[in-house]
KETORZA-552465 format. One record per residue: x, y, z of N, C-alpha, C in turn; residue in three letters. Coordinates in steps of 0.2 Angstrom, whole numbers, plus 5000, padded with zeros to 4 digits. Atoms other than C-alpha are relative to their C-alpha. Layout:
KETORZA-552465
XYZXYZXYZALA...
***
This chain:
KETORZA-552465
500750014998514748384754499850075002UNK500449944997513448534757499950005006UNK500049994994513448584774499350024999UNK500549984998511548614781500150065003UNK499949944999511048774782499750025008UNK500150024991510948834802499050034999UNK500750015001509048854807499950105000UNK500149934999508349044806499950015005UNK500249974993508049154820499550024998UNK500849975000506449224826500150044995UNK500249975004506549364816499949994992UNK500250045006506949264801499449964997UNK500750055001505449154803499550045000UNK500549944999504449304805499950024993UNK499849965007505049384789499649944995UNK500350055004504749194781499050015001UNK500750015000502949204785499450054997UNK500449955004502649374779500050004994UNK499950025005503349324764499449944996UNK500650055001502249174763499550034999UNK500649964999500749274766500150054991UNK500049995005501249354751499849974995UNK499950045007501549224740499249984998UNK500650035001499649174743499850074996UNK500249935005499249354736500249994991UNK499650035004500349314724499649944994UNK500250085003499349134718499450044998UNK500849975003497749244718500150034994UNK499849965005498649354706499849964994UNK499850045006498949204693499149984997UNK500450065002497049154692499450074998UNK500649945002495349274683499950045007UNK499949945006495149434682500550015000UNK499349975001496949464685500449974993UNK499750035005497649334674500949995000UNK499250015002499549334679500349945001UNK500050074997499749154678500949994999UNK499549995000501549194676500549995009UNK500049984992501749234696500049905003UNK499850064996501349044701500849975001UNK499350045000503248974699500350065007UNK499749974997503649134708499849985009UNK500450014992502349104723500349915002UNK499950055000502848934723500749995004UNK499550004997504848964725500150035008UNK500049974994504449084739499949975008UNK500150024993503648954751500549954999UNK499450044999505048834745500850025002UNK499049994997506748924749499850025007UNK499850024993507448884765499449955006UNK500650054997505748744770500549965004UNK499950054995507148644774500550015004UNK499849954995507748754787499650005006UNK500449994997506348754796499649915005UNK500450084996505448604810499450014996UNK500649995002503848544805499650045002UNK500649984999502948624815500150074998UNK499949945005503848794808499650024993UNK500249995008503548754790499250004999UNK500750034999501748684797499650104997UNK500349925001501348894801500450014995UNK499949965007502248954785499649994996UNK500650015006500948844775499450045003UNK500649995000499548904785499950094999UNK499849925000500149094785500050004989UNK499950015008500349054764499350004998UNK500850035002498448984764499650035001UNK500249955003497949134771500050044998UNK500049945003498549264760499949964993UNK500250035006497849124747499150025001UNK500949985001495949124752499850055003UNK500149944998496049294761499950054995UNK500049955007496049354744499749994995UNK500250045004495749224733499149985000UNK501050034999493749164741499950075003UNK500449954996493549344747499150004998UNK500649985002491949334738499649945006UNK500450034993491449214755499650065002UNK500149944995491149374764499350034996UNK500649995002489849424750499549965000UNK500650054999488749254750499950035008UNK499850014991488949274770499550065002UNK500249944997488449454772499550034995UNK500449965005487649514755499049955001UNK500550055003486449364752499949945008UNK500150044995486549274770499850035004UNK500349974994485749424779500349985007UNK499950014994487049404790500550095003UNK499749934999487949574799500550004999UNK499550015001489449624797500749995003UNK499650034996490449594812500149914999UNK500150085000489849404812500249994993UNK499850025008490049384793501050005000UNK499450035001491749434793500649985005UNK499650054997492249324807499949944997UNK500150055001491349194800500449984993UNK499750025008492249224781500750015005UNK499250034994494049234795499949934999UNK500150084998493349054802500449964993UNK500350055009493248994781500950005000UNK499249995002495049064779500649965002UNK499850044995495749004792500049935002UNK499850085000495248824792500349964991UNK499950025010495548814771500750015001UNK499149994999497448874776500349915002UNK499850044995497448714788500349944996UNK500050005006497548634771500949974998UNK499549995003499248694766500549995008UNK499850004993499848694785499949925003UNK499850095000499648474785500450004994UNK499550065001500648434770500550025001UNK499449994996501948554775500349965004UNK499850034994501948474790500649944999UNK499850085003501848294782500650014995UNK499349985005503248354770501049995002UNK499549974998504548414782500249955006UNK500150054995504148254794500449944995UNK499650025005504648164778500650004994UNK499549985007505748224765500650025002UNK499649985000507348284767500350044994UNK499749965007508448384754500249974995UNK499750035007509048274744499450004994UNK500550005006508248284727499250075002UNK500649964996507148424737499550044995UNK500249945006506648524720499349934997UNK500450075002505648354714499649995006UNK500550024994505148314731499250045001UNK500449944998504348474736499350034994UNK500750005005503248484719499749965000UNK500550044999502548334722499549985006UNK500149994994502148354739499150054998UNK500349945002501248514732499349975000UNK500650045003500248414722499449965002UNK500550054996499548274733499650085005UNK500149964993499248434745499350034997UNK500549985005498148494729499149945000UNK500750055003497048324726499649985008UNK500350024993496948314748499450055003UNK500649955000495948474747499450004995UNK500550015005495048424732499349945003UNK500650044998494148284741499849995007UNK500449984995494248324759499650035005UNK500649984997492748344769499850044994UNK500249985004491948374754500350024993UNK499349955005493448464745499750084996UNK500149955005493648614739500650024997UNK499449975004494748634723500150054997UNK500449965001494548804721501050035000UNK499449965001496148904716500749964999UNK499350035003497348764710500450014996UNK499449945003499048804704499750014992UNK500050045006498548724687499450054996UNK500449945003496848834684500150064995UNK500149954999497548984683500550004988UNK499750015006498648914663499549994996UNK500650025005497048894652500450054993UNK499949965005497949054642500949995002UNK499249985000499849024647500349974996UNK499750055006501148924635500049935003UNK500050104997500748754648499349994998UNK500850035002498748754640500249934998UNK500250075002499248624629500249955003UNK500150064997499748504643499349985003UNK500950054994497848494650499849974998UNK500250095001497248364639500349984999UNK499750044999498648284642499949975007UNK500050024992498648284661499750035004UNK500549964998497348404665500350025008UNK499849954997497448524680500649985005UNK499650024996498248424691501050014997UNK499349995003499848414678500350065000UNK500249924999499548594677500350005005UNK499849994993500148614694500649985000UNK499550054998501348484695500650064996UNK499649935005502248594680500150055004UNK499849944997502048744689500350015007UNK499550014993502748694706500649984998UNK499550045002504048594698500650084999UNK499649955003504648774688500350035006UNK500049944995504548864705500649985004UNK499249994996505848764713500449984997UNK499450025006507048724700500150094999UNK499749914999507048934699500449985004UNK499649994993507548924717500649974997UNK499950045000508648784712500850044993UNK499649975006509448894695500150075005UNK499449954995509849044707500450005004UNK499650034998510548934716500849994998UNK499550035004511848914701500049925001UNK500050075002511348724699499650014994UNK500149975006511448764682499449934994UNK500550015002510448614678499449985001UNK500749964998508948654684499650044992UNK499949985008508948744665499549964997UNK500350055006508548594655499249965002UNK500750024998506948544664499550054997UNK500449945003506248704663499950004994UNK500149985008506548734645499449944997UNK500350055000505748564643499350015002UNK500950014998504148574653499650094996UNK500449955001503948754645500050024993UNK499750035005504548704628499549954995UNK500250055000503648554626499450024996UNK501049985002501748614623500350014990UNK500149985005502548684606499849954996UNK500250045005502448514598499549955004UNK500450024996501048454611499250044996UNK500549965001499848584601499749964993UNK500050025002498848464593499049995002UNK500750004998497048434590499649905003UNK500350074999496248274600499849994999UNK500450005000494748304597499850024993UNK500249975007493648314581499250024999UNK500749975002491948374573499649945000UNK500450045001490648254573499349994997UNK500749955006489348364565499950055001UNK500249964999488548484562500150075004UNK500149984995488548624572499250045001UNK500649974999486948674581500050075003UNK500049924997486348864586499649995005UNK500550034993485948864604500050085003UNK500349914998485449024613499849985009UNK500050004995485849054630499850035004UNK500349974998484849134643500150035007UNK500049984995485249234657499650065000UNK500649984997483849294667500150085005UNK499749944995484749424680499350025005UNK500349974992483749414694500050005005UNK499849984995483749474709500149955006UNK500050054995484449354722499650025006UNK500650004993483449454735499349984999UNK501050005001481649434728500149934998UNK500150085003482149254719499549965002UNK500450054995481249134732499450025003UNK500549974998479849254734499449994994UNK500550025006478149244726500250064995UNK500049945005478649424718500549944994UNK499550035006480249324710499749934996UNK500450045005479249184704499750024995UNK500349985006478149294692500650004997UNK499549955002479549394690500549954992UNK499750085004480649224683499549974993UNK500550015004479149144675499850054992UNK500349935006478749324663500650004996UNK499550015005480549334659500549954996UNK500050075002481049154655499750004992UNK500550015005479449144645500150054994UNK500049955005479649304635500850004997UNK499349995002481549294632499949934995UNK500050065006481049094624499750034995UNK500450005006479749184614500250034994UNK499649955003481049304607500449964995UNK499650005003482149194599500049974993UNK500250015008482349144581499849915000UNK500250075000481548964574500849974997UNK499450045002483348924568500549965005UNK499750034993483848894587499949925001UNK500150075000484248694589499849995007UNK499850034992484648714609499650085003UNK499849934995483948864621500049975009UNK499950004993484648854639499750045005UNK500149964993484148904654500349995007UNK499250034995485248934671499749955005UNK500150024994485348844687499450025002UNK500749974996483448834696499850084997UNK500349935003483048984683499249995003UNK500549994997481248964689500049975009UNK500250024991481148964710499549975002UNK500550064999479848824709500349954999UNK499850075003479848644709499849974994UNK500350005008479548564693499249974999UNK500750005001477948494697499550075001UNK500349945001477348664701500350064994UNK499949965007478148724684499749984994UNK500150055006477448594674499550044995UNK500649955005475848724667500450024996UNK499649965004477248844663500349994996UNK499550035004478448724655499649994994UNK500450035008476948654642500050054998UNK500349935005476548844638500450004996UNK499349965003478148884633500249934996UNK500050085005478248684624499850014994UNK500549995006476848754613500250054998UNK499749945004477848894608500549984995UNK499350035002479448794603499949964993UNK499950025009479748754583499949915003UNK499950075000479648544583500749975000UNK499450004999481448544582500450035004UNK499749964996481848644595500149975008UNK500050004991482648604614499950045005UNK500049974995482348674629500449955007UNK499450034994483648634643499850055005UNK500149984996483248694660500349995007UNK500150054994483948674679499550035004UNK500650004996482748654691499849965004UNK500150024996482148604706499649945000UNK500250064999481448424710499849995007UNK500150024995480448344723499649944998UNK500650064999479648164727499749985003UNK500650014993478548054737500549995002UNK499950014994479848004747500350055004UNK499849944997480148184752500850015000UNK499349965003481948214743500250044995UNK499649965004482548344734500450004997UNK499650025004483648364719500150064996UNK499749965005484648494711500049994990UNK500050045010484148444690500050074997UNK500049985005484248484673499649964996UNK500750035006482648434661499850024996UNK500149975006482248454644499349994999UNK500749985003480748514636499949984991UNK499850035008480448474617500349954998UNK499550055005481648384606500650005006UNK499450034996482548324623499849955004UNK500050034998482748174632500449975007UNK499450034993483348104651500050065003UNK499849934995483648234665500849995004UNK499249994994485348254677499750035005UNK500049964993485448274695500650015002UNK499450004999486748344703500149955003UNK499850064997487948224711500450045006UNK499649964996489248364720499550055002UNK500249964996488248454733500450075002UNK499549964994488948624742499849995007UNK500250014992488748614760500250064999UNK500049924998488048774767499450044993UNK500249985006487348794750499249964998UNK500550095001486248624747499849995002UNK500650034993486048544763500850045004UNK499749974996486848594779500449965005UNK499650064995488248484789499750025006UNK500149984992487748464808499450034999UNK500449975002486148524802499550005008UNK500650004994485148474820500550075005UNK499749934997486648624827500150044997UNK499949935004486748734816499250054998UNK500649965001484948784810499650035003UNK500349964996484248924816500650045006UNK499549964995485948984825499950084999UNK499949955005486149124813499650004993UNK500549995005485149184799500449964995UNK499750035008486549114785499949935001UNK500150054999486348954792499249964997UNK500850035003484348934787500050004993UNK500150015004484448874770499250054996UNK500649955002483148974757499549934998UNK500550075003482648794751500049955004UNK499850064999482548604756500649985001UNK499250045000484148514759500049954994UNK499850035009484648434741500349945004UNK499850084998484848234740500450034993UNK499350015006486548204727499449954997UNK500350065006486148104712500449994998UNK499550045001486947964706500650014999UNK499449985004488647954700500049964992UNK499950055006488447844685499250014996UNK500649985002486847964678500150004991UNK499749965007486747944657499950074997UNK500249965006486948074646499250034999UNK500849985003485448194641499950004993UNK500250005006484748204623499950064997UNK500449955003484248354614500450054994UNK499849965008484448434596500549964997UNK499450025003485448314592500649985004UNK499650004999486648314603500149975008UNK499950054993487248194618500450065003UNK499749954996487548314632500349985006UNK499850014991488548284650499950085003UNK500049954996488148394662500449985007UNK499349974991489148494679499450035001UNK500149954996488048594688500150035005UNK499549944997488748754695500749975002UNK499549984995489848714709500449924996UNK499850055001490248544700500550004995UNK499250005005491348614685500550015001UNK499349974998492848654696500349915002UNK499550065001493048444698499949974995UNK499750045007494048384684499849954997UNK500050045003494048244685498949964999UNK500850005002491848234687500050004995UNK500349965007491748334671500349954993UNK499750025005493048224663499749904999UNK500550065003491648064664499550014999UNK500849975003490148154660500549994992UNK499850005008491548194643500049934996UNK499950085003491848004641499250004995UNK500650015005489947994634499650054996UNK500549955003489548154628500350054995UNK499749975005490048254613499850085000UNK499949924998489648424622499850015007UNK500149994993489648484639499750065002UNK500449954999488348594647500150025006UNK500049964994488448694664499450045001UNK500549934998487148794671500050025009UNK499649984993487548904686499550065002UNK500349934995486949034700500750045002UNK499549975000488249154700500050045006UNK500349934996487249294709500349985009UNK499950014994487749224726500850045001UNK499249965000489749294722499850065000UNK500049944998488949464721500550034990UNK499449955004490249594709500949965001UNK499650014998491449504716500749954996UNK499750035006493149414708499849915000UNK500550055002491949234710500149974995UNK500450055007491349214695500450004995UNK499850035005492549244684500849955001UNK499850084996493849124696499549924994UNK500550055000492149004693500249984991UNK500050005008492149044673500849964997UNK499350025000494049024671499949915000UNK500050074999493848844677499649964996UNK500350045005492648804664500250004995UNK499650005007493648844651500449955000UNK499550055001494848744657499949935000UNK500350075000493648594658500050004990UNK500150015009493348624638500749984999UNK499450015002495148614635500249935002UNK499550114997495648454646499649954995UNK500250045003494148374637499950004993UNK500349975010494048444617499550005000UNK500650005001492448464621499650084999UNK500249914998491348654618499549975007UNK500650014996490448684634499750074999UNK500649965000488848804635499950015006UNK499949964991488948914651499450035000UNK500449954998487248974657499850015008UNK499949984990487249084674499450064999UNK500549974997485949174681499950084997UNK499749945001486749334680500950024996UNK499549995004488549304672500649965004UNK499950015007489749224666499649974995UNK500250055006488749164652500249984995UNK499750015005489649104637500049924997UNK499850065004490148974623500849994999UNK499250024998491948904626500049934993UNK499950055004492548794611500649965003UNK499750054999493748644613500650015003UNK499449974996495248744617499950055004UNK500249944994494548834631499850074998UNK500349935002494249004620499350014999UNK500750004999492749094623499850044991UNK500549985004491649104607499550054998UNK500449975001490449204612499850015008UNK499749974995490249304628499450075003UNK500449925000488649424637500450025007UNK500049964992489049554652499749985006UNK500350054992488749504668499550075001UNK500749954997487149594676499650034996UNK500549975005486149604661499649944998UNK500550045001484549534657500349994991UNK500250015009484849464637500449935001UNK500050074999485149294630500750024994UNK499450005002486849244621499549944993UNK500250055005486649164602500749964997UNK499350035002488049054596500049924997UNK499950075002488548874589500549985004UNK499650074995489248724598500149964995UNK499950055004489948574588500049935004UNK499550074994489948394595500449984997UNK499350035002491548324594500349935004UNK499750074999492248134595500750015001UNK499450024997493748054602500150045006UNK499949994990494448084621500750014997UNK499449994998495948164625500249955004UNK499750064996497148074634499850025010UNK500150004994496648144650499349995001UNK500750035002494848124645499849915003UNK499950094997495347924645500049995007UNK499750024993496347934660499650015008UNK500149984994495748054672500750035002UNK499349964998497148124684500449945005UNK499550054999497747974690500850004997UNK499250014999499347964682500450095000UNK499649954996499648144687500150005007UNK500150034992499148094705500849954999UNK499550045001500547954701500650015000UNK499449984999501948034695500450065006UNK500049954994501748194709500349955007UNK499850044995501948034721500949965001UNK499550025001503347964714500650065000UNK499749925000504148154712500250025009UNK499849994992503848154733500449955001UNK499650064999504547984734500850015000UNK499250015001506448024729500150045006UNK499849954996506448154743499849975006UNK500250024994505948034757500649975003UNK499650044996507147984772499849955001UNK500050065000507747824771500449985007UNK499850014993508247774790500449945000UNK499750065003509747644788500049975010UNK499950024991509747534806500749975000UNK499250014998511647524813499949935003UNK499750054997512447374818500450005006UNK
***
């Protein structure tokens, strides 16, 4: 029998936390613009050897000290919304992007907790992955969730891609925790530990398969980033400003275009105060031609709504349904407004829309929409894909700044085209703007911080991947049953 290994000293635990702290570095590493998606199994074995060595409340601060050398690196680009564009200074900004840090750690520092309160070592390599994962889908939904650098994102180019539209990010994950401790596990000398790995990283070769297919045509859509300045945006200067450029970049482009796009709230009006502008530029548009816009909304009963509305050969609108808090409306909003400048919204406070909103119409092609912050849940994007034979995003970027954000933000849309074999059409303010085909590769691709419009094809394409079907349910499932073997079972003596 393996004797349990004695508990560490202080200074070991110390060393374990620095190490932790790395490993969050480390997780940043695997995800855009770096790209070393290689690093997660590594980051992963790090927080796992010697866990079960540790009290919970030990392991608790090991997750949290992991969490923040995750979003202390990872969401730095907080610190840019906060201080660039939230006219807030710099001592308060970066206590307040600490604050952010610091409770998104708190995160990884409960299912530690919940882990080492339940599980023991037997089978712990299985356990501890699936632990991971629940700890993945607990930050995903609460208090609002923020899914934002899961292990599973960061595979869109690794040899695990072809499991996403099998079991989309979440399996992602699951995989890559799984390798992290079974590494542990094989320098261990438990030699089979071997045969998984090869298998989960093996596998994709006869997995590389097409789900999805053509369903016509392909249409030529032309995408339009405005690049304006998020300081004058919601000023009357940025209204012209918006309105001249929009206007003049539709009038630019060829009659052969089926779709032209525009980003997130490209004009800083409401839409009835756009409505002049929209007909002129209606009256410019070939008879077959769409115009897709987001934009502001308001009604009589005094509610707000983040949309998407087509002009021309389009039909139906989209609200969003995933708000940001801080961004949209404002939690605790009768204490907070007015504390601090970042606190005063530049707009209204945004009403969600529905969850069960149809499909838009235009050029032909049944579109699902995500906007912005909503293409980073999977599983949202992957029932917009249930009815729609191409998926659309339009985003405000500008708020990340230069910063590593957006292409984080980007990365995650590819990976939504891959889970669902669907192309999506990225239109951002200031960039990423691009056309993403069915396997996550970008087709067509402008610089960030430039005013020009992207020209390209889209295809709609029929049939649903299997995770398209499902959802992330039966990865949620098996992750459960993967903690389940690792659970102490308390026999009662006689």
């Amino acid at each position: 029998m393996t004797q349990p290994l004695p508990p560490p000293s202080r200074g070991q635990r110390f060393l374990g936390y620095a190490i932790a702290l790395i490993a969050g570095l480390l997780t940043t590493l695997t995800a855009s613009p770096f790209e070393l998606w290689w690093l997660g199994p590594v980051a992963v074995a790090l927080i796992y050897l010697g866990i079960h060595t540790l009290t919970p409340g030990q392991a608790a601060l090991k997750g949290w000290w992991y969490g923040v050398g995750l979003f202390g690196t990872g969401a730095s680009w907080v610190y840019v919304s906060i201080h660039d564009y939230g006219y807030t200074g710099v001592p308060l900004a970066l206590f307040l992007t600490a604050l952010f840090v610091a409770a998104m750690a708190l995160f990884f520092a409960v299912w530690l907790w919940l882990y080492c309160r339940l599980c023991g070592p037997r089978l712990a390599a299985l356990s501890f992955a699936g632990a991971w994962v629940l700890g993945e889908v607990l930050r995903t939904y609460a208090f609002t969730g923020f899914p934002w650098l899961l292990l599973g994102s960061a595979h869109v180019d690794s040899p695990l891609a072809a499991w996403a539209p099998v079991g989309g990010v979440y399996l992602l994950s699951l995989i890559t925790a799984l390798s992290g401790t079974l590494l542990v596990e094989l320098l261990q000398r438990r030699w089979l530990a071997a045969a998984p790995i090869a298998l989960m990283w093996l596998a994709p070769l006869a997995l590389n398969v097409e789900w999805t297919s053509p369903a016509g045509e392909p249409r030529q859509v032309a995408l339009l980033q405005g690049n304006l300045p998020q300081e004058i945006k919601w000023t009357p200067e940025g209204q012209r400003v918006a309105a001249n450029t929009f206007s003049e970049m539709t009038r630019e482009q060829d009659d052969d275009i089926d779709l032209i796009v525009w980003p997130e709230a490209a004009l800083p009006m409401f839409e009835d105060e756009a409505q002049p502008l929209l007909e002129r530029v209606q009256a410019n548009l070939a008879p077959d031609t769409a115009l897709l816009t987001g934009i502001l909304q308001r009604d009589g009963d005094g509610l707000f709504y983040n949309a998407v509305i087509g002009v021309g050969d389009a039909e139906g609108q989209y609200r969003k349904e995933h708000l940001v808090p801080f961004g949209e409306y404002l939690p605790f909003d009768n204490l907070l407004r007015g504390a601090i400048a970042f606190f005063d919204l530049p707009m209204p406070a945004m009403t969600p829309g529905g969850a069960r909103q149809a499909p838009m119409q235009a050029a032909g092609l049944t579109i699902g929409n995500a906007i912005c912050y909503e293409i980073i849940y999977a599983d949202l994007v992957a029932q917009r894909a249930r009815h729609a034979d191409v998926l659309l995003t339009v985003s405000n970027d500008t708020w990340f700044g230069a910063s590593i954000g957006p292409h984080q933000h980007f990365q995650m849309a590819r990976l939504r085209a891959l889970e669902n074999g669907r192309y999506v059409a990225r239109a951002t303010s200031n960039g990423v703007t691009a056309i993403i085909d069915p396997q996550g590769r970008v087709t067509a691709q402008l610089p960030q911080f430039e005013t020009a419009s992207l020209s390209g094809e889209v295809t709609p394409m029929q049939g649903l991947t299997p995770f398209t079907r499902s959802g992330s349910w039966p990865a949620w499932l098996l992750a459960a049953l993967l903690m389940a073997t690792g659970l102490r079972i308390t026999r009662k003596t006689t």
